[in-house]
NUVEXPA-568565 format. One record per residue (C-alpha): residue number from 0; residue in three letters; y negated, x, z. Coordinates in steps of 0.2 Angstrom, whole numbers, padded with zeros to 4 digits. Each point is the difference from the previous one (the first is absolute). Layout:
% NUVEXPA-568565
    i   aa     c2     c1     c3
  NUM  Ala      Y      X      Z
...
END
This chain:
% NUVEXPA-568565
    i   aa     c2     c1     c3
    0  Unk  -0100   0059   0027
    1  Unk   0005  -0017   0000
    2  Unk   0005   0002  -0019
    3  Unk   0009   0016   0004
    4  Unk   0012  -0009   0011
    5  Unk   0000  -0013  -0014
    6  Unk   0008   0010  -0013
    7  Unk   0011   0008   0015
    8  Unk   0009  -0015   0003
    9  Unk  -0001  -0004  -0022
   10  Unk   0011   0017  -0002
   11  Unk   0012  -0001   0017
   12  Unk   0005  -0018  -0006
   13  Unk   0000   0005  -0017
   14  Unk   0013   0017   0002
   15  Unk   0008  -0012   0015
   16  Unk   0006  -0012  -0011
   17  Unk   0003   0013  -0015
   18  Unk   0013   0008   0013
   19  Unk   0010  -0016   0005
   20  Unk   0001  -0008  -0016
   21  Unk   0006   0017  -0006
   22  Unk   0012   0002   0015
   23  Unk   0008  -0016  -0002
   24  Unk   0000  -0001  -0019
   25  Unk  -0001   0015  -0007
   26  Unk  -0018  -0002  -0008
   27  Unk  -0015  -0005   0000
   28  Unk  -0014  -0008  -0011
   29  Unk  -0018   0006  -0002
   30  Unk  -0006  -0019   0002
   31  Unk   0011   0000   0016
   32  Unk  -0008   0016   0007
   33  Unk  -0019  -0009  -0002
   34  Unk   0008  -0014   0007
   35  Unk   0006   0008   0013
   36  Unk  -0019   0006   0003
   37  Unk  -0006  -0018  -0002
   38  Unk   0010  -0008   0013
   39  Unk  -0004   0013   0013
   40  Unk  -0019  -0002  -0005
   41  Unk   0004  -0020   0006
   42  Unk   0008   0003   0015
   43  Unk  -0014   0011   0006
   44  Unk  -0013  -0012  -0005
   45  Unk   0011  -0015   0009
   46  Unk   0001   0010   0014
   47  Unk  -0016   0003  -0001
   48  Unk  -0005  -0018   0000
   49  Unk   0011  -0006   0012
   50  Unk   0004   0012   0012
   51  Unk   0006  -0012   0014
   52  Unk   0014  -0007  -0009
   53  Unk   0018   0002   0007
   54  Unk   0013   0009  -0008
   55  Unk   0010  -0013  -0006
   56  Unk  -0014  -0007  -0009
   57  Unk  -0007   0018  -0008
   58  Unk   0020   0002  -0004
   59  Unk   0000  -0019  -0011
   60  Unk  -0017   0003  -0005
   61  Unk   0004   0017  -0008
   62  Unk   0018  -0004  -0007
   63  Unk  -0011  -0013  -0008
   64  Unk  -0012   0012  -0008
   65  Unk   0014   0012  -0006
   66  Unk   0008  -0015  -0007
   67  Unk  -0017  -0008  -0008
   68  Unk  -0003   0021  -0006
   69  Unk   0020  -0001  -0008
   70  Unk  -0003  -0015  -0009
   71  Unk  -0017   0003  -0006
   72  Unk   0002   0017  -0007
   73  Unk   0018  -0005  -0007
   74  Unk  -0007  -0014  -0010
   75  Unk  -0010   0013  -0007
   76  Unk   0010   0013  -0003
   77  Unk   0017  -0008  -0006
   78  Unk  -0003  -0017  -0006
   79  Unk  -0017   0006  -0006
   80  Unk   0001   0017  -0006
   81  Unk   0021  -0001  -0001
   82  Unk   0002   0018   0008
   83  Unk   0014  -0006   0011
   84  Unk  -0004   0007   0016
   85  Unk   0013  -0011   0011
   86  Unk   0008  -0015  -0003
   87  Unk   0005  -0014   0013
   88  Unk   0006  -0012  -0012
   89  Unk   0018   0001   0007
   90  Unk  -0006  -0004   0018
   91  Unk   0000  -0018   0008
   92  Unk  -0014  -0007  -0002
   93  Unk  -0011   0014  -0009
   94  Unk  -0017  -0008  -0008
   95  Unk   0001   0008  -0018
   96  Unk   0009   0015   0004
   97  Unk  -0013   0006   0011
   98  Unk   0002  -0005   0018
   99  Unk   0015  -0007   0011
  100  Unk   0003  -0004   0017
  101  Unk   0010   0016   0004
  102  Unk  -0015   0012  -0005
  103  Unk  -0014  -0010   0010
  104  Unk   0012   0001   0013
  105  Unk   0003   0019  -0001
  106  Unk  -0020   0001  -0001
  107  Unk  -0001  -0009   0018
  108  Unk   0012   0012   0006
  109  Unk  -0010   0016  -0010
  110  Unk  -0017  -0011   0009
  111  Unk   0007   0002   0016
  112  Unk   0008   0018   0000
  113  Unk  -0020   0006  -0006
  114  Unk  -0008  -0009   0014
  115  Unk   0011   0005   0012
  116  Unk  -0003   0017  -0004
  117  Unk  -0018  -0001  -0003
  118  Unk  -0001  -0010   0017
  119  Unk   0008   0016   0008
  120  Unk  -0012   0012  -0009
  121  Unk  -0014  -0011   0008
  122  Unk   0006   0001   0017
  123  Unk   0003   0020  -0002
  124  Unk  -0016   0004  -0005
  125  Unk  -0008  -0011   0013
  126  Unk   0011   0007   0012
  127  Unk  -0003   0017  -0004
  128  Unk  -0019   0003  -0009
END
C-alpha cells in the first residue's frame, strides 16, 4: 500500500508541475515532468522524516530541494545533453544558466502555497473521517 501511495504522489507532482510550467510558459519538458515526480517523492519523504518541523522551515527546506532538483537535472539536460530546456543566464546572479535568485524564490512561494494546502487537506480529513 505504502508503494501505492508512493507512486500517487510520483504522478500528482509530476502532472502538477507539467500543468504550471505549461500554464506559465507555454510548455513543458519530459525531464521536467519526472522531475516534477522526483521532488514530490522528497517532500513526502522529508515530511516523512521530520514531521514536527514548522512551516517556515518545510517552506526553505523545499525551495531548497526544488532548487538543488533545477540545478541538478539542468546540468544534465542543457549543459550536458544541450537540449535547452530553460535558460537563466540573463538573470542576476544565475549559477551556469540554471538557477537564480528569483526562481528559488518563486519555489519558496510554490513550497508554501503546497503546504498550505496540504496542511488544510490534513485537518479536513481529520476533521471529518
Amino acid at each position: 500500500m505504502e508503494s501505492v501511495k508512493a507512486i500517487g504522489f510520483f504522478i500528482f507532482g509530476a502532472l502538477g508541475y507539467g500543468a504550471i510550467e505549461t500554464a506559465f510558459r507555454g510548455s513543458t519538458h519530459w525531464t521536467m515532468i519526472l522531475t516534477g515526480g522526483a521532488v514530490f517523492l522528497t517532500f513526502r519523504y522529508l515530511n516523512q522524516q521530520f514531521p514536527d518541523a514548522s512551516f517556515f522551515t518545510k517552506v526553505v527546506a523545499g525551495g531548497f530541494v526544488i532548487t538543488f532538483y533545477e540545478f541538478a537535472v539542468g546540468c544534465i539536460v542543457n549543459l550536458w545533453f544541450g537540449w535547452k530546456v530553460w535558460d537563466y543566464s540573463h538573470f542576476l546572479f544565475n549559477l551556469y544558466g540554471q538557477i537564480c535568485p528569483l526562481f528559488t524564490f518563486l519555489w519558496f512561494v510554490l513550497c508554501a502555497i503546497l503546504l498550505f494546502f496540504a496542511n488544510l487537506a490534513n485537518m479536513l480529513k481529520r476533521n471529518f473521517a
